[in-house]
C-alpha positions as CSV (number, residue, x, y, z in Angstrom):
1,X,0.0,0.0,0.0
2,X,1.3,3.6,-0.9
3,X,1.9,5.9,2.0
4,X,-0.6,8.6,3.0
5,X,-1.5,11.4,0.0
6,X,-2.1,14.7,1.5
7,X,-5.6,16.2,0.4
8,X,-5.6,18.4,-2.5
9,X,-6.6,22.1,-1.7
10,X,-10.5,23.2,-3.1
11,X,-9.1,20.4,-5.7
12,X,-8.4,23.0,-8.4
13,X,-12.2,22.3,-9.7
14,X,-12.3,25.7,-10.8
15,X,-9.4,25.3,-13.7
16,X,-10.9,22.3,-14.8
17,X,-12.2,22.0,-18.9
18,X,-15.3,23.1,-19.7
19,X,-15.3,21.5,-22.7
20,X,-17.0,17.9,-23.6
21,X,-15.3,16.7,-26.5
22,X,-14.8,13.6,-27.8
23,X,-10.8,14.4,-28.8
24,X,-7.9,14.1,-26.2
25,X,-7.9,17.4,-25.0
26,X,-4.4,18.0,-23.4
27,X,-3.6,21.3,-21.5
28,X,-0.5,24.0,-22.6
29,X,0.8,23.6,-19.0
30,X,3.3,20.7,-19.2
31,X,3.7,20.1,-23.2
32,X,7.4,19.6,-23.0
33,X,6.5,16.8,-20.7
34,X,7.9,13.5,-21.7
35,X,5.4,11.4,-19.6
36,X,1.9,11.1,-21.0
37,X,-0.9,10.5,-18.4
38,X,-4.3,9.9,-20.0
39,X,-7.7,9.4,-18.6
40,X,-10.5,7.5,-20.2
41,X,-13.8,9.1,-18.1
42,X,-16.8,7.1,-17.6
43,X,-20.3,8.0,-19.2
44,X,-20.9,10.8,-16.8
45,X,-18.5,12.9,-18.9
46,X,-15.4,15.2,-17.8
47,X,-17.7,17.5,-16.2
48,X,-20.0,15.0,-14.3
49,X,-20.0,17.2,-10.7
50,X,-18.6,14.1,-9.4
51,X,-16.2,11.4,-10.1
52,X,-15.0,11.8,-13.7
53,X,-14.3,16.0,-12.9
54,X,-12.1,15.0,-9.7
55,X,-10.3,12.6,-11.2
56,X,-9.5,15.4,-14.1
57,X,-8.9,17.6,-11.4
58,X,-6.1,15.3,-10.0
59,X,-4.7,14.9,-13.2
60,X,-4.2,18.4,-13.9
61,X,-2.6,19.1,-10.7
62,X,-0.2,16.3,-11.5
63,X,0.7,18.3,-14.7
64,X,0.8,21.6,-12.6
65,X,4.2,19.9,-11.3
66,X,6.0,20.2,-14.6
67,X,6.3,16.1,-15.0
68,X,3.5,15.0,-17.3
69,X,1.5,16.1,-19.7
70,X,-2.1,15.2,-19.1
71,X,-5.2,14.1,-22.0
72,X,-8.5,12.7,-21.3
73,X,-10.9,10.7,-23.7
74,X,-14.8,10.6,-22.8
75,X,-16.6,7.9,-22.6
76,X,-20.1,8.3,-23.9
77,X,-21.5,4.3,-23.4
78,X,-19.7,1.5,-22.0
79,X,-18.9,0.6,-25.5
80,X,-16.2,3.2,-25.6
81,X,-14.1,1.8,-22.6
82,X,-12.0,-0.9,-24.6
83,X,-11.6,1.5,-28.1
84,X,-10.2,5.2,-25.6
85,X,-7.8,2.7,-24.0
86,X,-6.6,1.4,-27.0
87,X,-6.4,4.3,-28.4
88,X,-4.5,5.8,-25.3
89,X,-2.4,2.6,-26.0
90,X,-1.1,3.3,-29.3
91,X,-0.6,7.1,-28.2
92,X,2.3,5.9,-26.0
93,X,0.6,7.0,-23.1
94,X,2.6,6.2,-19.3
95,X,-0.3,5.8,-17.4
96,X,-3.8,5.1,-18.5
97,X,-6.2,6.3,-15.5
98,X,-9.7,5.0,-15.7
99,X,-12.3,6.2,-13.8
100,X,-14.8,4.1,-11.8
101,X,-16.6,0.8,-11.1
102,X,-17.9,0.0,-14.5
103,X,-14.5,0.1,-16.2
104,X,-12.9,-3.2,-14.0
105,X,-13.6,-5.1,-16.8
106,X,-11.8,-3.5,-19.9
107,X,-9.0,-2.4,-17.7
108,X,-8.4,-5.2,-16.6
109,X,-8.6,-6.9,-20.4
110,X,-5.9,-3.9,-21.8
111,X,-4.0,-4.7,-18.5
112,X,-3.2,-8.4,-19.0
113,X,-3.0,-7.5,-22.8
114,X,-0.3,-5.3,-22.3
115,X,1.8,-5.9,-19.4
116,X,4.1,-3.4,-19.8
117,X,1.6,-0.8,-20.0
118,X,0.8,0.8,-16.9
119,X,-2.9,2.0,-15.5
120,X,-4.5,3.1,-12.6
121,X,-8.0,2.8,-11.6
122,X,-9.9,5.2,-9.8
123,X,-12.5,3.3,-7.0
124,X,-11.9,-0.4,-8.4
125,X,-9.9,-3.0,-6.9
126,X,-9.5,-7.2,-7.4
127,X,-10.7,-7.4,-3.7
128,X,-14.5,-5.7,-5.2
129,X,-14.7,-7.8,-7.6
130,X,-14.6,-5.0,-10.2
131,X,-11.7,-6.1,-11.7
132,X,-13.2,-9.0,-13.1
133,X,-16.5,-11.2,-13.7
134,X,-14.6,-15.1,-12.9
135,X,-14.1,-17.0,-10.0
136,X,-10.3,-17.1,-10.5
137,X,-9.0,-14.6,-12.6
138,X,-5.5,-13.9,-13.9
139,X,-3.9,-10.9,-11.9
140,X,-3.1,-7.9,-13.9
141,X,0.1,-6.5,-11.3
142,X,0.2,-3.0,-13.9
143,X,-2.9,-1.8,-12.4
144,X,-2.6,0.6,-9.6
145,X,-6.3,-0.1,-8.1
146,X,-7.5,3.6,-5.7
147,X,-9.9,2.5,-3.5
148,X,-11.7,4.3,-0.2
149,X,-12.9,3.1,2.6
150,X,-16.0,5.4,2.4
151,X,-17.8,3.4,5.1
152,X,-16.0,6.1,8.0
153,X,-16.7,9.0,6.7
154,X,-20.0,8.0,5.8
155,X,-20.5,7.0,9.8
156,X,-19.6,10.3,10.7
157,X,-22.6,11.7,7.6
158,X,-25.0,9.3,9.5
159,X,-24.3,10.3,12.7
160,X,-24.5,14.1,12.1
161,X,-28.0,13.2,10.0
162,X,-29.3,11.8,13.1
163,X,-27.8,14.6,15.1
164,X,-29.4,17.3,12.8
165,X,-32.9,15.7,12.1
166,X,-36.0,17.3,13.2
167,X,-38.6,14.9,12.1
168,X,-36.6,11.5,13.3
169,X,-36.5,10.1,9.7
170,X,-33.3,10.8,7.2
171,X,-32.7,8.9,3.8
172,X,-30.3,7.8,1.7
173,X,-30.0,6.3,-2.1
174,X,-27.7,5.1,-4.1
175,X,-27.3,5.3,-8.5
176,X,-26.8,1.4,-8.6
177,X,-26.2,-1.6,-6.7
178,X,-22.1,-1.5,-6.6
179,X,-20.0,-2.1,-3.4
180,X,-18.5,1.1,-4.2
181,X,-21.6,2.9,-3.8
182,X,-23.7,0.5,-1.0
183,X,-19.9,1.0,1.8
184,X,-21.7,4.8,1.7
185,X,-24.9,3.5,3.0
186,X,-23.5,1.1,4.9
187,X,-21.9,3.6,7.2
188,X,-24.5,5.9,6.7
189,X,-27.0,3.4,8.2
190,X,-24.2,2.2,10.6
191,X,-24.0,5.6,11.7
192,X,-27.4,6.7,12.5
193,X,-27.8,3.6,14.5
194,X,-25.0,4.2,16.6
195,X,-26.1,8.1,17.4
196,X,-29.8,6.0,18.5
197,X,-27.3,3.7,20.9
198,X,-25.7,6.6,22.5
199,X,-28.4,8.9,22.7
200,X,-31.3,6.8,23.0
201,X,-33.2,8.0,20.3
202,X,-34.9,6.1,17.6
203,X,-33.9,7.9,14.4
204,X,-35.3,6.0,10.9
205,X,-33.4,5.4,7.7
206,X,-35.1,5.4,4.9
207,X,-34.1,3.8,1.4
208,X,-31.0,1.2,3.0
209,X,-30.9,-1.6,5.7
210,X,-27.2,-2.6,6.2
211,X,-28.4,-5.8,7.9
212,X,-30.6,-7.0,4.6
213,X,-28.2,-5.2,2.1
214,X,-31.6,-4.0,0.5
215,X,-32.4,-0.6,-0.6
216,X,-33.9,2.2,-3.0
217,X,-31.8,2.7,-6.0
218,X,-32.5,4.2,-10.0
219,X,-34.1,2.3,-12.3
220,X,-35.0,3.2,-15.5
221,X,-31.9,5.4,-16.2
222,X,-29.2,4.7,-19.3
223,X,-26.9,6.5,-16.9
224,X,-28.2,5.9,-13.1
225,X,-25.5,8.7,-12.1
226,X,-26.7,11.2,-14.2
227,X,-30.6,10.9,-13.6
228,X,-32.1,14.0,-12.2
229,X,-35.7,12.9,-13.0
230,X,-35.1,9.6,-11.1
231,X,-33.0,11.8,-8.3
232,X,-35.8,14.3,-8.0
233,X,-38.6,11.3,-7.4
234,X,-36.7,9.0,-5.1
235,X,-36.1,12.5,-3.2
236,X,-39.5,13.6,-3.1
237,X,-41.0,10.2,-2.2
238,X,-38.4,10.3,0.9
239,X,-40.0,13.8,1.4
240,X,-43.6,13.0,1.6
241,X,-42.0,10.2,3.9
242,X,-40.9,12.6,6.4
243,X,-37.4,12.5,5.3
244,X,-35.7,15.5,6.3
245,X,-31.8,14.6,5.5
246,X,-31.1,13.0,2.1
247,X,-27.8,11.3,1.1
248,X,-27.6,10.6,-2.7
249,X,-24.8,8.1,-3.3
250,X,-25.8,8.5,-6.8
251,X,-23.3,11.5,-8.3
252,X,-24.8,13.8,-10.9
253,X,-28.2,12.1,-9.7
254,X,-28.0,13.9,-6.5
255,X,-28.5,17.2,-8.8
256,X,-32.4,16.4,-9.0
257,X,-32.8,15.5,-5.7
258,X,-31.2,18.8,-4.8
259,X,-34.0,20.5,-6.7
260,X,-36.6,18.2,-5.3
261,X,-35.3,19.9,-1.8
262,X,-35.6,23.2,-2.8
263,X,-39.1,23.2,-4.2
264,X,-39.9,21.4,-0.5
265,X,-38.4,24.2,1.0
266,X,-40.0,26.6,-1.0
267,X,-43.3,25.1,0.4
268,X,-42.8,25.6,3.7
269,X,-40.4,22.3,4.4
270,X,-37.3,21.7,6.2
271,X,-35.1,19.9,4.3
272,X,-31.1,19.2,3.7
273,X,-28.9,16.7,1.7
274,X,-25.5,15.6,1.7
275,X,-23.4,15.4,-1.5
276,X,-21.0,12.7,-2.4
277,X,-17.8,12.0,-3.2
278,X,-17.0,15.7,-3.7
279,X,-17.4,18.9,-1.7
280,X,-20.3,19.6,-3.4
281,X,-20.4,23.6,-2.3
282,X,-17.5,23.8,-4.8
283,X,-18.9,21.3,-7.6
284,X,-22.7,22.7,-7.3
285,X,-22.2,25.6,-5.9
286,X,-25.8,26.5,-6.6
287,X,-27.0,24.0,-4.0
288,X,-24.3,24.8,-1.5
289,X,-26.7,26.5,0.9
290,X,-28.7,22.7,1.3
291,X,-25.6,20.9,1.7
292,X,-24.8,20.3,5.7
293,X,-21.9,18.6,4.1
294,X,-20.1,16.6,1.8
295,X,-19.0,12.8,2.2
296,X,-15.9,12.5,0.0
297,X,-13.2,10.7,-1.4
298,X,-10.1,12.6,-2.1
299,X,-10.0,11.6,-5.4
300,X,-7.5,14.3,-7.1
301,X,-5.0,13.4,-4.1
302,X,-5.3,10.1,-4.9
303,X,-5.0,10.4,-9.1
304,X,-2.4,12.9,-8.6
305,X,-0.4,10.8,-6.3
306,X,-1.2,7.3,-8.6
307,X,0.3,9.3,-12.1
308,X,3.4,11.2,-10.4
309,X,4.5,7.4,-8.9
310,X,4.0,5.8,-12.7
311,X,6.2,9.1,-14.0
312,X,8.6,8.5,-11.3
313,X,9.4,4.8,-12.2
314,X,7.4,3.4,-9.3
315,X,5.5,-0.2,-9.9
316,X,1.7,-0.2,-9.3
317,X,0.2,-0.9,-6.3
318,X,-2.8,-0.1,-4.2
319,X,-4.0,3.0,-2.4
320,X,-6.6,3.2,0.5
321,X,-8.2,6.2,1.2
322,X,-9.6,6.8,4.8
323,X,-10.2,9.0,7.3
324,X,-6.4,8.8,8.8
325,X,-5.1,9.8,5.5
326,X,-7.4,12.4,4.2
327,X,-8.7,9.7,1.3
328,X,-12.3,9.5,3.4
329,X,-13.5,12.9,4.6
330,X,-16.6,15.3,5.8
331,X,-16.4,18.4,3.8
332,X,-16.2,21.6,5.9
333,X,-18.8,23.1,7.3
334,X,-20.1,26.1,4.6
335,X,-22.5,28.8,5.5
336,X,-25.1,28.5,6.8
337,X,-24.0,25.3,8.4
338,X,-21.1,26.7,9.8
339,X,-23.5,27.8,12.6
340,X,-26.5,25.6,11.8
341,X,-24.5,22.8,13.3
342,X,-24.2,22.9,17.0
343,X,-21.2,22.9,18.4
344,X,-21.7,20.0,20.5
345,X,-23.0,17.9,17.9
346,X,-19.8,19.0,15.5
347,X,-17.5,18.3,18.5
348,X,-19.1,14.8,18.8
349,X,-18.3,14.3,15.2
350,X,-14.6,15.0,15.8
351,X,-14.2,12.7,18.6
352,X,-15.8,10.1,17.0
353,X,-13.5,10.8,13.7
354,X,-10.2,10.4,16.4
355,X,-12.2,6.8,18.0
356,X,-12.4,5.5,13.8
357,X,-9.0,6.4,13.5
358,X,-7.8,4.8,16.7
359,X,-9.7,1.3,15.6
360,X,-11.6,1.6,19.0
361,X,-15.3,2.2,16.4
362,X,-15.4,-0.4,13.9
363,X,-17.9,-0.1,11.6
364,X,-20.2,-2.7,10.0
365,X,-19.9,-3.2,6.2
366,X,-20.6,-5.8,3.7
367,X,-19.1,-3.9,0.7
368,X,-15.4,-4.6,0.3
369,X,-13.1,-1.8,-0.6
């Protein structure tokens, strides 16, 4: 395992591209570069509010050093995955960094193809299964797998849900059935139950049970992350439910159930969400003012970290985010919440962080990292 990456600062979202071509779009920052570090984005696209723009964002501050040159290719249907890495491939690229769950398979495929070809893999690893579909597969050992063990810092979101509740009844969601995105609700869940245990409350969650690993999830969706009809209904159901905190793990999903909360609010209700993966005040800054926080992954620290080993010689390996290193983290506290949150409850929050990090919580989860 790689030692600990320092979190990258507001993670540069704001130089990201704007654009959403097709074509390798490389920046003018590091063109003398010899080392090429590409990035084949999942369907979301580069600007997703989520995963795919982090990653970028890590990429770019890789390039910001002076020792790669950084490209991306969009992927616009799972189709695409196997023909941008090839094409990445014959471009000589150093690193190929591929973003998310969905992409196990044809990274690991190009992987055990080319063996001398090095990748990284943003939120995928052999022990989720992601990296491929048979009971004993070859091992790819060029794949540097960046994984997150999202389940404590999604404690701490369930925790401060339960804390921050008014009606006794929160909610979360997730885009699809993946152990990537079910650790979130897993902790979530694990969370609020163990504010109920020490407060003696009786605080429900809607839309997950950790015990039955069953839950609400889109359907219907060619993209379940990037569904803001299906965000907007799962989020008003959980409304009319009582719901009054809503954690989409469901990236650019979250978006409709962000306006789902407003128009409650705008009715007379009392209502606040949590975004994921990202500190959302900085992605959607729109809907910064609904967000108590953000339950992230420091994704750019992580890419960043991944493409300046592969430019420095290093071999691939694996990389674990948590809340010790700064790869599993609440989001600050943004107006209003700065002062929304009580003190207590946000002094609870950081003890609890220090009792995770000492091993003297352990938290329940049936979603490998």
């Amino acid at each position: 395992m790689r030692g600990t990456v320092k979190t990258v600062a507001a993670l540069g979202i704001a130089a990201l591209l704007a654009a959403g071509c097709a074509k390798p779009a490389t920046s003018t920052v590091a063109t003398q570069a010899k080392f090429k570090a590409c990035m084949v984005t999942d369907i979301g696209g580069i600007n997703d509010k989520s995963f795919n723009q982090t990653s970028w964002a890590g990429m770019t501050a890789a390039q910001r050093t002076g020792k790669v040159a950084s490209q991306f290719l969009q992927s616009t249907s799972s189709a695409d995955y196997a023909k941008n890495i090839s094409t990445f491939e014959a471009k000589k690229c150093g690193v190929i960094v591929t973003v998310g769950f969905l992409m196990g398979p044809a990274t690991q495929a190009a992987a055990l193809a080319s063996p001398q070809q090095k990748f990284a893999i943003v939120d995928c690893s052999y022990a989720s299964f992601c990296l491929s579909t048979k009971p004993h597969p070859p091992i790819a050992h060029n794949i540097d797998q960046l994984v997150f063990n999202t389940a404590q810092d999604a404690f701490l979101s369930g925790y401060l849900a339960a804390g921050m509740t008014k009606t006794g009844v929160v909610a979360t969601y997730g885009g699809a059935k993946f152990g990537t995105v079910t650790i979130y609700m897993d902790g979530f869940w694990d969370g609020v139950q163990y504010y109920n245990k020490v407060h003696n409350k009786h605080v429900q969650v809607l839309g997950w049970s950790e015990p039955k690993q069953s839950g609400v999830f889109v359907t219907g969706a060619a993209n379940p992350f990037n569904a803001q009809a299906q965000g907007a209904s799962i989020a008003t159901t959980f409304i009319n439910h009582r719901a009054d905190v809503i954690f989409p793990v469901a990236g650019g999903t979250g978006l409709g159930s962000a306006a789902a909360v407003k128009t409650a609010n705008a009715s007379g209700k009392h209502v606040a969400m949590y975004w994921v993966d990202t500190d959302g005040c900085l992605t959607a800054p729109q809907d910064c003012s609904i967000f108590i926080t953000s339950v992230e992954k420091g994704l750019a620290a992580a890419v960043k970290s991944a493409v300046l080993s592969a430019a420095s010689g290093q071999e691939p390996t694996m990389y674990v985010g948590t809340l010790q290193n700064g790869g599993a983290v609440l989001a600050p506290f943004h107006a209003p919440w700065t002062t929304l949150v009580p003190a207590s409850l946000q002094s609870e929050i950081n003890a609890l962080r220090q009792k995770i990090i000492a091993g003297q919580i352990t938290i329940a989860t049936k979603s490998p990292v």
